[in-house]
PAPAFI-445750 format. One line per 4 residues: number of its first residue (from 0); their letters; for each residue x, y, z negated of C-alpha. Coordinates in nm, 3 decimals. Each point is the difference from the previous one (the first is absolute). Example, Ala and Ser with C-alpha at 12.3 -4.5 7.8 and 13.67 -1.06 7.14 Angstrom:
2
0 = AS = 1.230 -0.450 -0.780 ~ 0.137 0.344 0.066
This chain:
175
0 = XXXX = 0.000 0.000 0.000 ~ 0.138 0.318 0.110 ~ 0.041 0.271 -0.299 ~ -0.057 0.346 0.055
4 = XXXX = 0.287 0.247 -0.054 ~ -0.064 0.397 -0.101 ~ 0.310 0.218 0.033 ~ 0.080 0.362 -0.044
8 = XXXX = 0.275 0.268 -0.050 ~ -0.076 0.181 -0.320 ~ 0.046 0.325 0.207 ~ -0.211 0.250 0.204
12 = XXXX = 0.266 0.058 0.256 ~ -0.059 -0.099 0.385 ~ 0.411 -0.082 -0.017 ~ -0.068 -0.232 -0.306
16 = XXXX = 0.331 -0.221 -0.041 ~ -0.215 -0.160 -0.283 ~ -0.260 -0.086 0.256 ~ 0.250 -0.167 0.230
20 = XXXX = 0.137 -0.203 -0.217 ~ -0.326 -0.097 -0.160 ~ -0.145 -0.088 0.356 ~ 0.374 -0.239 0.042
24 = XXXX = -0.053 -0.155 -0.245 ~ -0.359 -0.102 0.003 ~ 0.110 -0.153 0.347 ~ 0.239 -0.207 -0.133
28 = XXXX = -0.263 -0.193 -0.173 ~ -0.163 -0.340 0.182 ~ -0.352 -0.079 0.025 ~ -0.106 0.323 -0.110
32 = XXXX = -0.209 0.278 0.176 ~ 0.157 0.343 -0.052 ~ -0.211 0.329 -0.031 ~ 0.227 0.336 -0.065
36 = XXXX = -0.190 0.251 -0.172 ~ 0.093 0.371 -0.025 ~ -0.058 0.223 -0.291 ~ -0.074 0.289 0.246
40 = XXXX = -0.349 -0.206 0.029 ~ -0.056 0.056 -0.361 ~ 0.096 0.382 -0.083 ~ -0.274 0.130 -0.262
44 = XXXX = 0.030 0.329 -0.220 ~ 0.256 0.004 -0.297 ~ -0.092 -0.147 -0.279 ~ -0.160 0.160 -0.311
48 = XXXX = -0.258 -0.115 -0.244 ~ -0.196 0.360 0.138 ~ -0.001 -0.172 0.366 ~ -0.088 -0.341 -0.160
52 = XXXX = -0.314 0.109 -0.256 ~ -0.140 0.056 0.425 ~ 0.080 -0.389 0.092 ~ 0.230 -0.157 0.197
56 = XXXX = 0.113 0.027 0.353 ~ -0.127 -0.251 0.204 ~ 0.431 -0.068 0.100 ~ 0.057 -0.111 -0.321
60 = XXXX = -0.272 -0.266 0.011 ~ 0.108 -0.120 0.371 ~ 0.346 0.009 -0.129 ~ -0.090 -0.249 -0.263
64 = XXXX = -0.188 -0.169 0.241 ~ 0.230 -0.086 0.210 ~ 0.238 -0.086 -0.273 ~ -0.257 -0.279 -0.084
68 = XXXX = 0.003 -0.144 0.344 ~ 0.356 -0.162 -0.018 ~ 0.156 -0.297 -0.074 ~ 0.330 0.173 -0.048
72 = XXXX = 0.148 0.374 -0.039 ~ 0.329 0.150 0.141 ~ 0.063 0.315 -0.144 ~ 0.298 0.189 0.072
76 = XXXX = 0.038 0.341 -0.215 ~ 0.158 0.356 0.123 ~ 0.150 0.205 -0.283 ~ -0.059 0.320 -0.069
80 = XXXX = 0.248 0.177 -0.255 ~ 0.032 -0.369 -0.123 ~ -0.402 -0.057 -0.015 ~ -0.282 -0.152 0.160
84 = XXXX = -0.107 0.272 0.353 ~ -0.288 0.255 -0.111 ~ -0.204 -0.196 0.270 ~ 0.040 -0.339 -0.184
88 = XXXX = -0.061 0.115 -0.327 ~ -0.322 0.193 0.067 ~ -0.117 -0.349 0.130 ~ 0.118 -0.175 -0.281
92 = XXXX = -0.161 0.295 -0.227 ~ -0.342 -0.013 0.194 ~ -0.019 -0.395 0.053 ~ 0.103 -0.077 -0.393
96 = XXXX = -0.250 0.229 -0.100 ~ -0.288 -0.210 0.191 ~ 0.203 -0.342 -0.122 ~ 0.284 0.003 -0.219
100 = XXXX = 0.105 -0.327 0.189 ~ 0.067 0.168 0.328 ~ 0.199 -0.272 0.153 ~ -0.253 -0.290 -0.155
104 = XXXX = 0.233 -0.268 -0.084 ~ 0.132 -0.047 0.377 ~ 0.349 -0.130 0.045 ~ 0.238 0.279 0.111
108 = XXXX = 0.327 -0.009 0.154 ~ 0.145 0.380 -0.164 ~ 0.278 0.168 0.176 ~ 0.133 0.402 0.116
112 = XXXX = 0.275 0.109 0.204 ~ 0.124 0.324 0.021 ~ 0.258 0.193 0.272 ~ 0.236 0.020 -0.381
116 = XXXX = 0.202 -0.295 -0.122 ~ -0.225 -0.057 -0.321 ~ -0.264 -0.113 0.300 ~ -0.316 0.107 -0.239
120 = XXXX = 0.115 -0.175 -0.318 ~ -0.126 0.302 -0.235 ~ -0.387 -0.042 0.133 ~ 0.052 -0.401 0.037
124 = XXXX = 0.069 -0.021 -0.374 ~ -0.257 0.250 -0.103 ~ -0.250 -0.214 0.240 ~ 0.091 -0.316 -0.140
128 = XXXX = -0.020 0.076 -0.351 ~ -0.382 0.180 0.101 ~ -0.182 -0.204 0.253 ~ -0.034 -0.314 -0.195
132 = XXXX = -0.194 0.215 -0.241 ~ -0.230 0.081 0.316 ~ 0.000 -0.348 0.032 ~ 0.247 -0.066 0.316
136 = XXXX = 0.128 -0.361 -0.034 ~ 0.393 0.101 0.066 ~ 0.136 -0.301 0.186 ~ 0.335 0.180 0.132
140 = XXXX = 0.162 0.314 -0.021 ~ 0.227 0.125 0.329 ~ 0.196 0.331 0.001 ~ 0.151 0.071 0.367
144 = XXXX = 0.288 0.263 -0.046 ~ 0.109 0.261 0.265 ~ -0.305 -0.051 0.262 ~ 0.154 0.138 0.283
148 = XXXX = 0.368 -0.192 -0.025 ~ -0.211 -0.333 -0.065 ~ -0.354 0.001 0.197 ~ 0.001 -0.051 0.370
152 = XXXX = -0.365 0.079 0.154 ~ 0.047 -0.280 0.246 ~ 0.180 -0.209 -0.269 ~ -0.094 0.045 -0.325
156 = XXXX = 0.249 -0.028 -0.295 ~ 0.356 0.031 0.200 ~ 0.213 -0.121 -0.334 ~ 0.003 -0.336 -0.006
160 = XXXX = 0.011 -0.071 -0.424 ~ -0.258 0.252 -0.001 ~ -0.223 -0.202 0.245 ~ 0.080 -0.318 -0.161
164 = XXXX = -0.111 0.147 -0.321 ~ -0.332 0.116 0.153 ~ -0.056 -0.333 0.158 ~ 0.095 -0.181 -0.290
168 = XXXX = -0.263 0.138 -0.212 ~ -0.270 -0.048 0.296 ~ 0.080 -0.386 -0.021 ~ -0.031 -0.003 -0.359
172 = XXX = -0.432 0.111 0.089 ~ -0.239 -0.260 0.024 ~ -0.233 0.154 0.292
C-alpha cells in the first residue's frame, strides 16, 4: 500500500533552499506518493488573542487538514536569526491554537539546511525539543550544512557522507 508523503520548506520564500531539499528528500522515499505543500498557500494575519476572540482563518484549519492526510511528514526548517521563519511560526501559532497536536502523532523525518556551515542546527534543536509537544512523532533529525557548496538541483546532496547520512536514515523508515 502506497503511503502518502506531505513535505514543506518552513519558509515563505519562492527561492526556498528548505523547500528543495524537503521536496529531495521526499523523493528518495519508495512506495510513497509525494505532495509538496507551500506555506505561501496558508498566509493568515499575525497572530494575537484580539484577531483570535474573531475565529480562526480558514488556512489554519486547511493547514491542519492537510497535515492529517499523511502517512509521513518531511519537514525541512529555514532559520531566521537562529529561529523558526515568521511564516512558519504564525502557522504553528494559528494551527496549535485550533489543536495543540498540530502534527497529530504522524511520523516525521526533521531536518534544515542553511547557505552557513551550522546548516540550521539552532532552529533544528529548538524544533526538536518543541514539536513532540505538538505531537510530531520525530523519527530522524537531518541538518544539511552550506546549501549551495552541497545541493545540486539536478543532483541533490553533492557530498557523498552527507548523502549517505540522509539515505541512511531513509532506510532506517518503515514506509
Amino acid at each position: 500500500m502506497t503511503k502518502k508523503i506531505i513535505a514543506f520548506g518552513g519558509s515563505s520564500s519562492k527561492k526556498s533552499i528548505n523547500k528543495k531539499l524537503a521536496t529531495y528528500t521526499s523523493n528518495l522515499f519508495k512506495n510513497a506518493s509525494v505532495e509538496i505543500i507551500d506555506l505561501n498557500d496558508y498566509e493568515m494575519p499575525i497572530f494575537s488573542v484580539d484577531k483570535e476572540e474573531k475565529g480562526f482563518p480558514k488556512e489554519a484549519q486547511n493547514f491542519l487538514d492537510k497535515i492529517g492526510e499523511a502517512d509521513f511528514l518531511v519537514v525541512s526548517l529555514a532559520e531566521h536569526n537562529g529561529a523558526y521563519t515568521a511564516a512558519f511560526k504564525n502557522i504553528l501559532d494559528w494551527t496549535s491554537r485550533i489543536n495543540g497536536k498540530v502534527f497529530q502523532g504522524k511520523r516525521m523525518l526533521l531536518m534544515a539546511t542553511s547557505p552557513g556551515a551550522r546548516g540550521g542546527k539552532s532552529v533544528l534543536e529548538m524544533a526538536k525539543d518543541r514539536f513532540p509537544r505538538h505531537d510530531a512523532n520525530l523519527v530522524g533529525t537531518f541538518s544539511l550544512p552550506s546549501f549551495y557548496d552541497n545541493f545540486d538541483e539536478e543532483k541533490g546532496i553533492i557530498d557523498e557522507d552527507l548523502n549517505k547520512e540522509l539515505l541512511e536514515i531513509i532506510k532506517s523508515f518503515d514506509l
